[in-house]
Structure formats: C-alpha cells, structure tokens
C-alpha positions as a LaTeX table, in Angstrom:
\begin{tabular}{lrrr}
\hline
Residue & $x$ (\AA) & $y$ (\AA) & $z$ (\AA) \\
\hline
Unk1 & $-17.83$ & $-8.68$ & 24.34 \\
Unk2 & $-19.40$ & $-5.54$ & 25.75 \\
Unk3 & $-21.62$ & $-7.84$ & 28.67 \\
Unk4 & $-18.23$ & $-9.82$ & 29.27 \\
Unk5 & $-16.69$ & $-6.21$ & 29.73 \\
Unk6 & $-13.86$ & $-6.98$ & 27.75 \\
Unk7 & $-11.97$ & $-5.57$ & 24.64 \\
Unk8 & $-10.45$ & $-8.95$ & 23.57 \\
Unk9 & $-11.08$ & $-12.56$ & 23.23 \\
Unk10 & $-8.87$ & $-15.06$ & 22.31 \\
Unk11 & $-10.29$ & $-18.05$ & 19.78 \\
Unk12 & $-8.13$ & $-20.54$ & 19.01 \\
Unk13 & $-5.28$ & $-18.93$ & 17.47 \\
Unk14 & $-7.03$ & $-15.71$ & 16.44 \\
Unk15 & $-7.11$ & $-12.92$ & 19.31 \\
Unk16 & $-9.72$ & $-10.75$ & 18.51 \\
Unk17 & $-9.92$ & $-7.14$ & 19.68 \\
Unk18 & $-13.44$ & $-5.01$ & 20.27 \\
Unk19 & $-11.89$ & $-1.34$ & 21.16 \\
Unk20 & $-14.07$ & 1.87 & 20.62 \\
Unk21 & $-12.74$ & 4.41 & 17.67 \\
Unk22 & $-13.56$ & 7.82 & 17.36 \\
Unk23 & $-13.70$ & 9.45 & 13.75 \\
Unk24 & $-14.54$ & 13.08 & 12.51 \\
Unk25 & $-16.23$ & 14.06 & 9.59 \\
Unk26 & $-17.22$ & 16.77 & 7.95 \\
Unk27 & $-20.81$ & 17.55 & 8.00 \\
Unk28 & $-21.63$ & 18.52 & 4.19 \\
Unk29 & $-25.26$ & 18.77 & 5.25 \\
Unk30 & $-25.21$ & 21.54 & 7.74 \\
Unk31 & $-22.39$ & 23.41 & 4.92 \\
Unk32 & $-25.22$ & 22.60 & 2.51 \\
Unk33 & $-27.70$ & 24.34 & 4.39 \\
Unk34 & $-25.75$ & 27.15 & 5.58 \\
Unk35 & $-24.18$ & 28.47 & 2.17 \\
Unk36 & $-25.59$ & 26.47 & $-0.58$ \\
Unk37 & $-23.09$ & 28.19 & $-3.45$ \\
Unk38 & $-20.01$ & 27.10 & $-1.78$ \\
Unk39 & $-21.58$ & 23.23 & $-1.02$ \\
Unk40 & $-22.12$ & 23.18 & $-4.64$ \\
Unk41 & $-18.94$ & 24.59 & $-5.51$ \\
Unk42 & $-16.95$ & 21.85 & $-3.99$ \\
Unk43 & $-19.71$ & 19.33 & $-4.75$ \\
Unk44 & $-17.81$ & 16.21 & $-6.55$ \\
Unk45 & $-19.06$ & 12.95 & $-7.55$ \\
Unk46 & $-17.42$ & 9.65 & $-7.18$ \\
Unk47 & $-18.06$ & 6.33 & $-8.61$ \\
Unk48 & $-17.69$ & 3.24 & $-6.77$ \\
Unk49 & $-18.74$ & $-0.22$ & $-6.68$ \\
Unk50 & $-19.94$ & $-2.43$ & $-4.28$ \\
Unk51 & $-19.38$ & $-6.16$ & $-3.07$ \\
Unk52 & $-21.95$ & $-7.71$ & $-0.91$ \\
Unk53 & $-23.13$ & $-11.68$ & 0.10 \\
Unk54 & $-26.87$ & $-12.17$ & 0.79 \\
\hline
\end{tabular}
C-alpha cells in the first residue's frame, strides 16, 4: 500500500486501512541504568501466554 501511496484498499467487501500510529512508552532500560534501586523497586513480573501458527 505504501508504493500505491495509499492508506486504504478496498477487497471485495472488506475495506482495509494502512494508517501510521504513533505510541509512547516508557523506556525501563535507560530508568534501569540511571537509578537501578528505583527500576528494581517497581520491577513486576507478569505471566502470559502465547498463541502462534507455524
């Protein structure tokens, strides 16, 4: 879609949409590195699982 230079394309009866996004996060690496005590202090872990198709 980017070398047609467009954001949407319509298949059949599905229009499909191709738009940039912009997120923030926070960068726990750089805290990390800065002031290791407070990284750790805030430090959680989370559990998750994961579905994938090979």
């Amino acid at each position: 879609m980017d070398r047609n230079k467009t954001s949407e394309l319509i298949v059949d009866v599905y229009t499909v949409h191709y738009t940039d996004a912009v997120s923030e996060r926070f960068d726990s690496k750089a805290l990390k590195k800065a002031d290791e005590e407070l990284y750790n202090k805030y430090l959680k872990s989370n559990k998750t699982k994961r579905f994938s198709i090979t």
